[in-house]
Rosetta silent file (secondary structure, phi, psi, omega in degrees, C-alpha in Angstrom):
SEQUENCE: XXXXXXXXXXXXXXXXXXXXXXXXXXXXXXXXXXXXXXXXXXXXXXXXXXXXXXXXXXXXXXXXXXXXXXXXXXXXXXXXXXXXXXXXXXXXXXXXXXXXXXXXXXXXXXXXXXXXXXXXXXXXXXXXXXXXXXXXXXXXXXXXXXXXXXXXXXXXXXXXXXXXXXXXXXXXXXXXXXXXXXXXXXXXXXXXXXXXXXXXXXXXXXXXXXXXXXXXXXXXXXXXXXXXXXXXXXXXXXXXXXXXXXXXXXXXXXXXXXXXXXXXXXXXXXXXXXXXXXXXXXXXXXXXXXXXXXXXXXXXXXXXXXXXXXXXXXXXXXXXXXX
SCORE:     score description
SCORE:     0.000 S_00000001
   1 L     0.000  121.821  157.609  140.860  152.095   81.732 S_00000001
   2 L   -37.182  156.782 -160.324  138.108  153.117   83.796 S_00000001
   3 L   -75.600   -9.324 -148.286  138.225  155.715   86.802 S_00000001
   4 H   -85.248  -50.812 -147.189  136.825  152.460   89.723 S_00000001
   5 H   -87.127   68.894  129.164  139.848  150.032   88.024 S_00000001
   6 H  -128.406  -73.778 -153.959  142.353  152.951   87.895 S_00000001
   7 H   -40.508  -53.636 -158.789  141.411  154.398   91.294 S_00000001
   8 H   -53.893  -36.607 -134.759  141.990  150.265   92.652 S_00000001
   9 H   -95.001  -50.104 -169.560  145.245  149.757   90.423 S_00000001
  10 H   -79.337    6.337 -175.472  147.432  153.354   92.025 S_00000001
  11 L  -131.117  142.227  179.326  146.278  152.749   95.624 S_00000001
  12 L   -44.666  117.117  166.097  147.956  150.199   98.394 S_00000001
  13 L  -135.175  141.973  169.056  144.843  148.348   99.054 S_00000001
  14 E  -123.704  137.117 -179.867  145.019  144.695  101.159 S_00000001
  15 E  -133.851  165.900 -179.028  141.827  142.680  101.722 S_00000001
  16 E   172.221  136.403 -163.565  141.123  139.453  103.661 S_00000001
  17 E  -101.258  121.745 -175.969  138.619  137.077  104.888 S_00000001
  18 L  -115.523   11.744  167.307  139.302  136.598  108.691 S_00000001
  19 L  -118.433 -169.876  106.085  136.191  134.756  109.839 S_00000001
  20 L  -142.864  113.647 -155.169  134.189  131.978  108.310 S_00000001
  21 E  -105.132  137.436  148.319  131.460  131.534  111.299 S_00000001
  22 E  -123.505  139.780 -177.947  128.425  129.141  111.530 S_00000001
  23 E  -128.695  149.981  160.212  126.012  129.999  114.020 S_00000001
  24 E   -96.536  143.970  175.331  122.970  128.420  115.204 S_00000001
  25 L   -66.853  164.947  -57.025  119.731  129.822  116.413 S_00000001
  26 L   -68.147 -175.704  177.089  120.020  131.127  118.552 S_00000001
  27 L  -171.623  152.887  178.938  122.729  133.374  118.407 S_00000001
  28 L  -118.322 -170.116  171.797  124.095  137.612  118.558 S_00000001
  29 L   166.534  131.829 -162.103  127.762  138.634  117.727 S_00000001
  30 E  -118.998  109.431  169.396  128.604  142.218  118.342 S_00000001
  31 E   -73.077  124.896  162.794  131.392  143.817  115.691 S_00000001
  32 L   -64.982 -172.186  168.659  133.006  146.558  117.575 S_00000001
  33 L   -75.706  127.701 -163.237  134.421  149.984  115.311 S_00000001
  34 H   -68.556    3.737  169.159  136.507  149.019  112.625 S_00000001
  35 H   -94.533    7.625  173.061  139.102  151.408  114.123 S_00000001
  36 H   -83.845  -40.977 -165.806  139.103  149.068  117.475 S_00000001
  37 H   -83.330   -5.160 -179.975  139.474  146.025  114.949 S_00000001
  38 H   -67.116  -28.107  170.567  142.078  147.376  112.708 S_00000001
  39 H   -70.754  -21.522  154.140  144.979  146.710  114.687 S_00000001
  40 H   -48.256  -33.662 -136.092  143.705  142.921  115.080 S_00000001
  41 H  -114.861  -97.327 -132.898  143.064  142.924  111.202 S_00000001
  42 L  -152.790  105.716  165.954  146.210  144.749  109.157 S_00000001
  43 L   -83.798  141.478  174.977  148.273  146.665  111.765 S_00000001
  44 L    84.051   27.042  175.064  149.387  150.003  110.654 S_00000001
  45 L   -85.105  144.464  164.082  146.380  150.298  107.933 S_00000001
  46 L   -81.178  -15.302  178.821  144.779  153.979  107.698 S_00000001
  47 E  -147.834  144.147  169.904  141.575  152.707  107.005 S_00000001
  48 E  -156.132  156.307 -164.572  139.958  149.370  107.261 S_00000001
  49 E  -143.369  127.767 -143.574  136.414  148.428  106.358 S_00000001
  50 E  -132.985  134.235 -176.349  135.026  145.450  107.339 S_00000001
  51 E  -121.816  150.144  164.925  132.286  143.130  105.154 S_00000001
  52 E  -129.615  161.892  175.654  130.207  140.251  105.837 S_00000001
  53 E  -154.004  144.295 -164.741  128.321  138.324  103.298 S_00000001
  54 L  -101.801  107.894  177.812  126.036  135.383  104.027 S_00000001
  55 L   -66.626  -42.664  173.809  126.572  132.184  102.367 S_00000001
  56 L  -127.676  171.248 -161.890  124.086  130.077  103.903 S_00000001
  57 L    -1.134 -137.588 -179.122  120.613  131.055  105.464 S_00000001
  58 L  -140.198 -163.929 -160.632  119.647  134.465  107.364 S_00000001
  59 L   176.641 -177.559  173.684  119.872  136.510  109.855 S_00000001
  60 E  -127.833  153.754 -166.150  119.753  140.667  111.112 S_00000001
  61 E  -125.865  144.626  160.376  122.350  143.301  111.469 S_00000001
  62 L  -137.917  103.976  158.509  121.154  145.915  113.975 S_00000001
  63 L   -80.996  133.846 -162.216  122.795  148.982  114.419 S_00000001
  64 L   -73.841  114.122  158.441  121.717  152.006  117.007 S_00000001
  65 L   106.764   53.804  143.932  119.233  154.455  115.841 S_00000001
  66 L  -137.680  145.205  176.661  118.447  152.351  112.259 S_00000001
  67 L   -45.457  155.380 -164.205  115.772  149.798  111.433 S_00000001
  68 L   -87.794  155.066 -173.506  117.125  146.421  111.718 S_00000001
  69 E  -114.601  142.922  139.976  118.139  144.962  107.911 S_00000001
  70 E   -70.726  124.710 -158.556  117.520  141.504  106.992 S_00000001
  71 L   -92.537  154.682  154.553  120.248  139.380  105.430 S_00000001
  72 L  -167.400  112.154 -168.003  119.905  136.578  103.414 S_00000001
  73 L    30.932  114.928 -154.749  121.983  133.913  101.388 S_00000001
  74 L    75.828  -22.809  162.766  123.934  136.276   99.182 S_00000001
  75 E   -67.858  137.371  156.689  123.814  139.224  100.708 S_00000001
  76 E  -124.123  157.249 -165.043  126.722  141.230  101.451 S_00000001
  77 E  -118.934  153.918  153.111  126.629  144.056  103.626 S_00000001
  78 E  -158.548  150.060 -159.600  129.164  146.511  104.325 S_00000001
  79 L   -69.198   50.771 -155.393  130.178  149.503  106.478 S_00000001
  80 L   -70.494  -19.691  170.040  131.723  152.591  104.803 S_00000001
  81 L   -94.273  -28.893  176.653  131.789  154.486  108.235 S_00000001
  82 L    95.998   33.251 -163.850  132.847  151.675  110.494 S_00000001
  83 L   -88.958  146.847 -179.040  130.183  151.777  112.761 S_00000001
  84 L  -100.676  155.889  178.215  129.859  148.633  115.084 S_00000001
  85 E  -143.164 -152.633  142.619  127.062  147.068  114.894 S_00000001
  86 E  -123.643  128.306 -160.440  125.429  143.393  115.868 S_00000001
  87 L  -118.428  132.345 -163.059  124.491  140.594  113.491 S_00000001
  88 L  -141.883  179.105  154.851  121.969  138.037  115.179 S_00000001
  89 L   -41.265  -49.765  167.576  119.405  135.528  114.713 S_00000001
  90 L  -144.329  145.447 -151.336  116.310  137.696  115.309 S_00000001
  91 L   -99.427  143.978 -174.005  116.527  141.429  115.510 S_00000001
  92 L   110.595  -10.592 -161.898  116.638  142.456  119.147 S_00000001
  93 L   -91.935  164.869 -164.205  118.847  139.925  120.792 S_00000001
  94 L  -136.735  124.425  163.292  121.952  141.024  122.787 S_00000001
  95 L   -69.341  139.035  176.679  125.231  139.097  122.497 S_00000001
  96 L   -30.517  164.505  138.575  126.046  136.432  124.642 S_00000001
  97 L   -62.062  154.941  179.636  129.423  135.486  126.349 S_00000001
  98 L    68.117   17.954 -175.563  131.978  134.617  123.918 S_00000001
  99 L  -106.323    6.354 -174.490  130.007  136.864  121.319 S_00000001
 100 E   -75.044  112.939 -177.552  132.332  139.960  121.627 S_00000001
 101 H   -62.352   -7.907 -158.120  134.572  139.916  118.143 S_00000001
 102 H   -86.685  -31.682  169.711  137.273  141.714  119.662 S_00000001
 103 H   -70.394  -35.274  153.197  138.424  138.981  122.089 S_00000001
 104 H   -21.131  -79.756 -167.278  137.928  136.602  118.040 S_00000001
 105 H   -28.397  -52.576 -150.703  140.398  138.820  116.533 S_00000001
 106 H   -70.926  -27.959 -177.236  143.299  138.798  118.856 S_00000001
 107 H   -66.243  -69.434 -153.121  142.617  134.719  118.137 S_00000001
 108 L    52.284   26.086  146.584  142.411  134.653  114.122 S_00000001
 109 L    -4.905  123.365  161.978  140.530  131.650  113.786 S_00000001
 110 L   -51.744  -50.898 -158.931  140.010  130.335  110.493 S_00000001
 111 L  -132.679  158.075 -172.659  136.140  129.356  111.310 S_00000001
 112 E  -130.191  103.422  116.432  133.892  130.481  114.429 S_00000001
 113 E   -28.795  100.878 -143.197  131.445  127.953  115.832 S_00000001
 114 E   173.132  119.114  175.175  128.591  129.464  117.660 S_00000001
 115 E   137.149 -171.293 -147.046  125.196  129.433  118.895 S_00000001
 116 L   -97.975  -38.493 -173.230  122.082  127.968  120.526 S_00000001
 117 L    89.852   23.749  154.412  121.578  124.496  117.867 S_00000001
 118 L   -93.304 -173.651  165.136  118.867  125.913  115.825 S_00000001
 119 L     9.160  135.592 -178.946  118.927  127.104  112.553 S_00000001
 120 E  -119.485  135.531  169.251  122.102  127.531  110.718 S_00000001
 121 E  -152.006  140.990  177.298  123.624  130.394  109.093 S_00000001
 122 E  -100.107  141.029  156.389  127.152  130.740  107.369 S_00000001
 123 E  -132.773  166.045 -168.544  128.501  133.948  107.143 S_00000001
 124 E  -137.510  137.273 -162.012  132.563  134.858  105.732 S_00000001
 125 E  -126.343  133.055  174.800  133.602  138.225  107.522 S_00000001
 126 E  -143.398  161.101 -163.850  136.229  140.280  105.593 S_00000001
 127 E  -136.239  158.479  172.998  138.002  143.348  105.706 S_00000001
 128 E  -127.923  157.149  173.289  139.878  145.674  102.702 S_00000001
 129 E  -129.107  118.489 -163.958  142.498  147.750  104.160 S_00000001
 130 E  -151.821  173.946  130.119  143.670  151.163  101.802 S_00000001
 131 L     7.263  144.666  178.604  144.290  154.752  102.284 S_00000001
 132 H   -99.552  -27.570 -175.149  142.211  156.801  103.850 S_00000001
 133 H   -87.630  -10.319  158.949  141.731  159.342  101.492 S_00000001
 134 H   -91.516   17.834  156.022  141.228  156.965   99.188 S_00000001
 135 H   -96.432  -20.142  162.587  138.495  155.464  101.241 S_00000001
 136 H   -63.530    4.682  175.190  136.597  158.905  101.595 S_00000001
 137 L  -103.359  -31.964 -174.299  136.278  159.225   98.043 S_00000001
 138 L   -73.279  -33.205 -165.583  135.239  156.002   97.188 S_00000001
 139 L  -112.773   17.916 -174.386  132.430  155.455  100.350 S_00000001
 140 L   -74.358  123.785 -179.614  132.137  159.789  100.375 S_00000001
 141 L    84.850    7.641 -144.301  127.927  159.886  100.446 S_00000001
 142 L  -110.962  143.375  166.905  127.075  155.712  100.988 S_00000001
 143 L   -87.558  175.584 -159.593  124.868  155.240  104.130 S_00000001
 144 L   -50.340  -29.323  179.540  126.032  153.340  107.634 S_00000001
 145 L  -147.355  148.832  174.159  125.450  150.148  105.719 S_00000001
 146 E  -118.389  139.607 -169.358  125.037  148.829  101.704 S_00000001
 147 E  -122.910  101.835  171.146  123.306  146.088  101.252 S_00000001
 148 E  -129.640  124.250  157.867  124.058  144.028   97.663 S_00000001
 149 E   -80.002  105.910 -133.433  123.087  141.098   96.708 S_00000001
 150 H   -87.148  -19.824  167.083  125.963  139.419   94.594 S_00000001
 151 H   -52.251  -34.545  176.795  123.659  136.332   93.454 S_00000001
 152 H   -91.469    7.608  155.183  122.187  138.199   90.740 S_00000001
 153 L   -82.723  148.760  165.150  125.374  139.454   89.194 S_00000001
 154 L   -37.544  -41.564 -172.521  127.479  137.882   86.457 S_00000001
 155 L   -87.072  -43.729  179.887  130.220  137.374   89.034 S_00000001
 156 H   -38.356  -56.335 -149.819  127.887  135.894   92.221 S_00000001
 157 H   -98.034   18.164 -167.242  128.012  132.359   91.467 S_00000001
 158 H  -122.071  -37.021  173.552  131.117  132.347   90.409 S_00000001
 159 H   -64.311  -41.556  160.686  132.346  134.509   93.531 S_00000001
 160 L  -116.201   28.620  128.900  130.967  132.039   95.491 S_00000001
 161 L   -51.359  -39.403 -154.376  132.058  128.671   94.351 S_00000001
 162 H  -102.384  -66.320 -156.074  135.606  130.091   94.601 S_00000001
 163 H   -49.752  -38.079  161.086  134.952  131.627   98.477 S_00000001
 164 H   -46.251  -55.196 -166.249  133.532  127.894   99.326 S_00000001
 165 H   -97.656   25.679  177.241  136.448  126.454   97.813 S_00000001
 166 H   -99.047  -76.656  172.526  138.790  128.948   99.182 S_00000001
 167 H   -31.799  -80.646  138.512  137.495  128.596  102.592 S_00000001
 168 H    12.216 -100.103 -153.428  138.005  124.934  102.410 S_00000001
 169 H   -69.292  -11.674 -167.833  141.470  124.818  101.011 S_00000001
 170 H   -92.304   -6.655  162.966  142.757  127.516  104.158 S_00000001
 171 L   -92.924   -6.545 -179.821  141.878  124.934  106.686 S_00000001
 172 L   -85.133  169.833 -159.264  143.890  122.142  104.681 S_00000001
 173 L   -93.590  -24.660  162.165  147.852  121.853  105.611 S_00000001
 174 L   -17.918  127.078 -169.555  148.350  123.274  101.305 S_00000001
 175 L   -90.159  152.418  178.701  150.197  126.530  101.295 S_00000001
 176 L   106.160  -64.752 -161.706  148.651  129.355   99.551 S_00000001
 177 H     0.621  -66.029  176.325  145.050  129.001  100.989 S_00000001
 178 H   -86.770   32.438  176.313  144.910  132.637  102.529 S_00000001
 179 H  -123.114   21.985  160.489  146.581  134.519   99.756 S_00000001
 180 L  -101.827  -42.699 -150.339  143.743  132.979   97.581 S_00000001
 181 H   -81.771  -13.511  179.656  140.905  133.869  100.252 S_00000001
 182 H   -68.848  -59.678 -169.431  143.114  137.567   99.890 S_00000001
 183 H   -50.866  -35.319 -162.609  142.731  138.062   96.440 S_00000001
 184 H   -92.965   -3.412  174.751  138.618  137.128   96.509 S_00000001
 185 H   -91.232    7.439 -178.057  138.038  139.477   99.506 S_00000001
 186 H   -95.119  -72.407  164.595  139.596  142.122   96.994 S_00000001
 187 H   -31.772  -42.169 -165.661  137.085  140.852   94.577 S_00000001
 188 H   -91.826  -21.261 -169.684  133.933  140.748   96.323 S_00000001
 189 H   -82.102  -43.351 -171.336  134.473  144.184   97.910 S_00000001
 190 H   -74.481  -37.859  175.329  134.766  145.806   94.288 S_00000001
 191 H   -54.767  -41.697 -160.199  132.021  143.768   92.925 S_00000001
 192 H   -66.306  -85.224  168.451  129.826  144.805   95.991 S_00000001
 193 H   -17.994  -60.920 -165.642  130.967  148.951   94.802 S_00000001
 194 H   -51.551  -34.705 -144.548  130.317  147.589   91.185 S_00000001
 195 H  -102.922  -64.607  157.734  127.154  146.415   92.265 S_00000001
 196 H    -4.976  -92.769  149.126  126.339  149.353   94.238 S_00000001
 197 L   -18.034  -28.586 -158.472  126.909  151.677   91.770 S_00000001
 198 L  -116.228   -6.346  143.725  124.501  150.383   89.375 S_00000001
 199 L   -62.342  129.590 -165.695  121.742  150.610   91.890 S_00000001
 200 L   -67.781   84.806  157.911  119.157  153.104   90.357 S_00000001
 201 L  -120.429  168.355  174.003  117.929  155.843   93.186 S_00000001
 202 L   -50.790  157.554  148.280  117.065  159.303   93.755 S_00000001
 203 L    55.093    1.058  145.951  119.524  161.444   95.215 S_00000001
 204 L   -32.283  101.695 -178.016  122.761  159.762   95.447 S_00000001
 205 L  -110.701 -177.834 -174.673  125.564  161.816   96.074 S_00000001
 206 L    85.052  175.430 -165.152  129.779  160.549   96.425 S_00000001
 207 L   -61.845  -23.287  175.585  131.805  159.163   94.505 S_00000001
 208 L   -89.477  -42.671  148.441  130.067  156.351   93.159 S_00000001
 209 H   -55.222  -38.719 -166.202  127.031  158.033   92.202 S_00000001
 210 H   -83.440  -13.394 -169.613  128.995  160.504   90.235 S_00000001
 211 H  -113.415  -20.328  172.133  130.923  157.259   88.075 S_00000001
 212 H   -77.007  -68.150  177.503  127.524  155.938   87.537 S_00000001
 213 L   -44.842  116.757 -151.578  126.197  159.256   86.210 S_00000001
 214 H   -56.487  -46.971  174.584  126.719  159.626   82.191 S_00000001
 215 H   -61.148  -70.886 -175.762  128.375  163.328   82.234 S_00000001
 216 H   -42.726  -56.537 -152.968  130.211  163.296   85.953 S_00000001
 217 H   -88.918  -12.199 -174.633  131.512  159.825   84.824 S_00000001
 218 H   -78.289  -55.091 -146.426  132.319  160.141   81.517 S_00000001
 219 H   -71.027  -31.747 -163.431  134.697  163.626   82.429 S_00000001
 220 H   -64.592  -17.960 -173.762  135.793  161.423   85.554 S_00000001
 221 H   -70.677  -29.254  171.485  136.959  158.508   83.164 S_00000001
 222 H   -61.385  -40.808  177.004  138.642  161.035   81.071 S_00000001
 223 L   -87.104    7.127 -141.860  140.629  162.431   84.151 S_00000001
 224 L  -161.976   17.446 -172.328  141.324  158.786   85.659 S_00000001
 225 L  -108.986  -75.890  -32.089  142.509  157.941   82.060 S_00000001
 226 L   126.886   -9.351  176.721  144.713  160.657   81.481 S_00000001
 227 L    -5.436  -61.504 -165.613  145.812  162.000   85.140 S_00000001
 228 L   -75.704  -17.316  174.196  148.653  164.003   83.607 S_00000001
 229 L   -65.005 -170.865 -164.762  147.106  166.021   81.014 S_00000001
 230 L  -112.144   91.644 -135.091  146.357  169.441   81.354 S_00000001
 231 L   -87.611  168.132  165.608  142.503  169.030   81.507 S_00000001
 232 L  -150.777  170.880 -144.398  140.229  172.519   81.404 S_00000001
 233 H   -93.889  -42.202  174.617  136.371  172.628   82.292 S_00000001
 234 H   -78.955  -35.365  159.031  135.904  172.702   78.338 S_00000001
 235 H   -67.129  -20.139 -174.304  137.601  169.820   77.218 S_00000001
 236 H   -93.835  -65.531 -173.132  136.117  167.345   79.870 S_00000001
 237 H   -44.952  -19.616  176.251  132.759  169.090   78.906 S_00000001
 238 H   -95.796   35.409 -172.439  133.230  168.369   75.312 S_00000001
 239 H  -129.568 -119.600 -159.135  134.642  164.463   76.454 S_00000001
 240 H   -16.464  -44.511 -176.989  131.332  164.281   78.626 S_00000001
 241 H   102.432   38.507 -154.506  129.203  165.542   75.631 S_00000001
 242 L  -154.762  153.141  158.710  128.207  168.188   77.366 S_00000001
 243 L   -78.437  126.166  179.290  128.334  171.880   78.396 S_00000001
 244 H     1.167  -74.751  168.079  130.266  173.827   80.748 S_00000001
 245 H   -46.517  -79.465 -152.646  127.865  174.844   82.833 S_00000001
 246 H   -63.852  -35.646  173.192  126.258  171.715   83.186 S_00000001
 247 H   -46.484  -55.134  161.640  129.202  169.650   83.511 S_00000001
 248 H   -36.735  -52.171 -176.183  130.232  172.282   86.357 S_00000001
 249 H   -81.842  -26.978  177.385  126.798  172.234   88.293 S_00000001
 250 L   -70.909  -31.152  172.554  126.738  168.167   88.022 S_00000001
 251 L   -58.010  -71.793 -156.312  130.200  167.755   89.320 S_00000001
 252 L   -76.616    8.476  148.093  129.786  169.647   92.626 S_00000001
 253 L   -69.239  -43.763 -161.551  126.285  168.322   93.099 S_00000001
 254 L   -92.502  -67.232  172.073  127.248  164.928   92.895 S_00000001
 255 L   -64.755  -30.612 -176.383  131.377  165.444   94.212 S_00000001
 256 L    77.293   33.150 -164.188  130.822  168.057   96.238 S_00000001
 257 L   154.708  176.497 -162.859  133.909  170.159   94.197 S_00000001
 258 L  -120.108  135.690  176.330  134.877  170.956   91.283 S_00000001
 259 L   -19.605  -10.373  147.854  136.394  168.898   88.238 S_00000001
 260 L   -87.518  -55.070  175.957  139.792  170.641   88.361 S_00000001
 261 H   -53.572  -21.090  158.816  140.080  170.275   91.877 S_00000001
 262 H   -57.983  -51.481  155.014  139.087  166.901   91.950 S_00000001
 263 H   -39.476  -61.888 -150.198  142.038  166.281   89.256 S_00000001
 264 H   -65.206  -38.112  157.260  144.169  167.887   91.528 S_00000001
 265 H   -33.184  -27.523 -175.401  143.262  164.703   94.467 S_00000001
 266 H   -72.276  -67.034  171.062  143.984  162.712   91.947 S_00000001
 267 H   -44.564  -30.240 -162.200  147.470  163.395   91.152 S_00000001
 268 H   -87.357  -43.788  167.112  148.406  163.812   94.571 S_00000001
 269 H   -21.886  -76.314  175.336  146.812  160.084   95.136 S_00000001
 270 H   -25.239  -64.542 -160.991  149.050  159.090   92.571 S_00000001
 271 H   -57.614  -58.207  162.266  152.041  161.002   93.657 S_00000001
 272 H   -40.677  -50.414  165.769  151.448  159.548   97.484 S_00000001
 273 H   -92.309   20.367  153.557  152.024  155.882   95.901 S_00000001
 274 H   -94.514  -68.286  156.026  154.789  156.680   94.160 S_00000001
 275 H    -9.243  -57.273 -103.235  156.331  158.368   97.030 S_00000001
 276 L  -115.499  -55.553 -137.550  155.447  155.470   99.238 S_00000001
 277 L   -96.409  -53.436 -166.434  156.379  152.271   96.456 S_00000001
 278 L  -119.518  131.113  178.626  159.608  153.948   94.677 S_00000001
 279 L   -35.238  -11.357 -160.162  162.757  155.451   95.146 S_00000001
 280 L   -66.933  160.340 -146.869  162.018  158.041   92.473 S_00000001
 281 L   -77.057  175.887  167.116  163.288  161.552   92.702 S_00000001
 282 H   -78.720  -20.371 -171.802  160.682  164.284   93.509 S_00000001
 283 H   -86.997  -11.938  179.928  161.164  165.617   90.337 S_00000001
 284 H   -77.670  -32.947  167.325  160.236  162.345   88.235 S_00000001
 285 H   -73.099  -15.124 -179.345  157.002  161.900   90.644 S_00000001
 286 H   -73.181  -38.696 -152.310  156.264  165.649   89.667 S_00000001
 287 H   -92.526  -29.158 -171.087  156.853  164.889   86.348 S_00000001
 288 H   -88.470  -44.931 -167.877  154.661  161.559   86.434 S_00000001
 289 L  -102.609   60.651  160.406  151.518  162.976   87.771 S_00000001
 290 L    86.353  -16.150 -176.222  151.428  166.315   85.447 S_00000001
 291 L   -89.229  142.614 -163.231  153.507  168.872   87.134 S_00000001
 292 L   -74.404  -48.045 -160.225  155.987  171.178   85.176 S_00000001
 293 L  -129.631  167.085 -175.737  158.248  172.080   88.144 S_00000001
 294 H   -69.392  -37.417 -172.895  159.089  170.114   91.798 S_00000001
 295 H   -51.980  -48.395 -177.459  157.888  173.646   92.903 S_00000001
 296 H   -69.240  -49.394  169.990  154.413  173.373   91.984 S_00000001
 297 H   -47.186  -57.773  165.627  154.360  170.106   92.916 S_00000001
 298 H   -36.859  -56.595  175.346  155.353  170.562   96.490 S_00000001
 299 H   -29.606  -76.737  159.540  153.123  173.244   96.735 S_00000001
 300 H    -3.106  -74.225 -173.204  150.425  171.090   95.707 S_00000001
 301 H   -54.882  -51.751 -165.100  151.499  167.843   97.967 S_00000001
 302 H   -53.816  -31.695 -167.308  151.565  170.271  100.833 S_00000001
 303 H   -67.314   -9.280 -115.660  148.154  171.703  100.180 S_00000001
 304 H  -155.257  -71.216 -160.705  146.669  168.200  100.173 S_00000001
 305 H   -95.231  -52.724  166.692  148.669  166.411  102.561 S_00000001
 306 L   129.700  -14.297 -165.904  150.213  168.691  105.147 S_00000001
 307 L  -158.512  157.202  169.745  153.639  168.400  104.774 S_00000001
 308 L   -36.348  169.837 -175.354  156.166  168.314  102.095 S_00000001
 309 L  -105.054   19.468  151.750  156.154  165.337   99.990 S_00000001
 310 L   -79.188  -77.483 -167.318  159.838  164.520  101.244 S_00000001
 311 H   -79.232    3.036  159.995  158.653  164.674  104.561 S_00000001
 312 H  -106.920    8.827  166.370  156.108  162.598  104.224 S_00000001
 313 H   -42.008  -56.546  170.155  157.789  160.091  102.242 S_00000001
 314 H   -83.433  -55.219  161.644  159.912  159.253  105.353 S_00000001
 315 H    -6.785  -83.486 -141.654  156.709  158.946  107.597 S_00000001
 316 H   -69.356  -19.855 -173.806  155.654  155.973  105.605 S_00000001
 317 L   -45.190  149.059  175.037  159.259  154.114  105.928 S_00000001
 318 L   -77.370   -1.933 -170.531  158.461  151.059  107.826 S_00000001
 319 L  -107.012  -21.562  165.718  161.622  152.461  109.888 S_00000001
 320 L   -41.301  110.597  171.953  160.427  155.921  110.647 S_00000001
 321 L   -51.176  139.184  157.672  160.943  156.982  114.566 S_00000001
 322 L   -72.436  163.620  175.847  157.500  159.052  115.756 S_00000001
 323 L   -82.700    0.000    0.000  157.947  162.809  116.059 S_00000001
């Protein structure tokens, strides 16, 4: 398995599309910071990261101190810092009354109506909700906003047929509706990474640059494979095809650390959703992600986490009193 579909598969992640807006020219709408909207969105998420992607015509997202980006039919844009920003008609415009999302949210409208009775543009607003450390590693070096256009992928027209007919079915009285529009805002968010990823540029650093790049990604696929083995800097350089040294200077260029330590995040990832998901003993999660003794493990958890991996194991109970 690959390290993107391994990283997705051990960590809690929930997605969901929790607008689907038509606006007319003209028209603003101001997203606040996705940590004001997370408690509207998936209360008690550590991270939440909020996407929009434009189904029908266009429009501008303007955020403060960047050029304004232009959107259009297929684009989806999203936010790895969570910066608020405003998506309008023409770049420059200031929202309105009724354009503040935060008074939306508390609502959770299927569909949003809006605007002046010009132009039309559909956009479907979604959110993923996961971990936090596993959203620094995944968005660790991506700028305030990514911009992909999902029509030219294998997946676009396919993604959106099913969001159309998703969208749809969640306003009919049919049962299921949003745990179908859940599953495709889980889709379009990875494709969007997927997509990401596979843009060519200079100078890309994080996590995603490093799974695109043929050495960094090969030893990460090897460690994301394989979690539990006992990896050294010379076997993932000879798995990478590669030499020590280079392997070594390519990690932490790219990662910013180095290819054991970077294992060691891993396992504790791991270790954190086992904790979280199963009764199992500390010594069978020690034993699951690689460690010889509960000692080492703890150590480990603590170094990583802050606290024993007992105590934080009762943190996460949905029953757990604050301290």
């Amino acid at each position: 398995m690959d390290a993107l579909s391994e990283m997705l598969r051990v960590v809690r992640m929930v997605g969901a599309i929790f607008i689907h807006a038509r606006f007319t020219a003209p028209w603003c709408y101001y997203s606040p910071r996705a940590d004001i909207a997370a408690p509207f969105l998936e209360p008690g998420a550590e991270r939440v990261v909020i996407f929009h992607m434009v189904t029908e015509g266009e429009c501008v997202v303007d955020m403060p101190g960047l050029p304004s980006v232009r959107l259009g039919a297929g684009d989806v844009v999203i936010f790895p810092r969570g910066d608020a920003h405003c998506m309008a008609s023409e770049e420059g415009m200031k929202p309105g009354p009724g354009g503040d999302l935060c008074k939306l949210l508390s609502r959770r409208p299927r569909q949003l109506v809006y605007g002046g009775g010009g132009a039309r543009t559909r956009i479907a607003c979604g959110y993923l909700a996961c971990d936090e450390r596993l959203a620094r590693m995944l968005l660790a070096g991506l700028p305030p906003l990514v911009k992909v256009n999902v029509r030219g992928s294998n997946a676009g027209a396919w993604l959106e047929a099913s969001l159309r007919y998703a969208l749809g079915e969640a306003r009919s009285p049919r049962p299921g509706g949003e745990g179908v529009l859940a599953k495709l805002a889980e889709v379009l968010f990875i494709e969007v990474l997927r997509l990401y990823m596979n843009q060519k540029q200079p100078d890309r650093v994080g996590w995603l640059a490093g799974l695109a790049d043929p050495v960094v990604g090969a030893a990460l696929n090897a460690m994301h494979a394989r979690p539990t083995h006992a990896w050294t800097l010379d076997a993932l350089a000879a798995h990478a095809a590669s030499s020590r040294s280079v392997l070594a200077e390519r990690f932490r260029q790219l990662m910013g650390t180095t290819p054991i330590h970077y294992l060691a995040q891993v396992r504790m990832l791991i270790a954190a959703n086992l904790l979280r998901q199963t009764n199992a003993s500390l010594a069978r999660v020690a034993e699951d992600v690689g460690y010889q003794t509960d000692t080492a493990f703890i150590r480990a958890f603590r170094r990583e986490y802050g606290v024993p991996p007992a105590t934080w194991r009762r943190s996460q109970s949905p029953t757990a009193l604050p301290t």
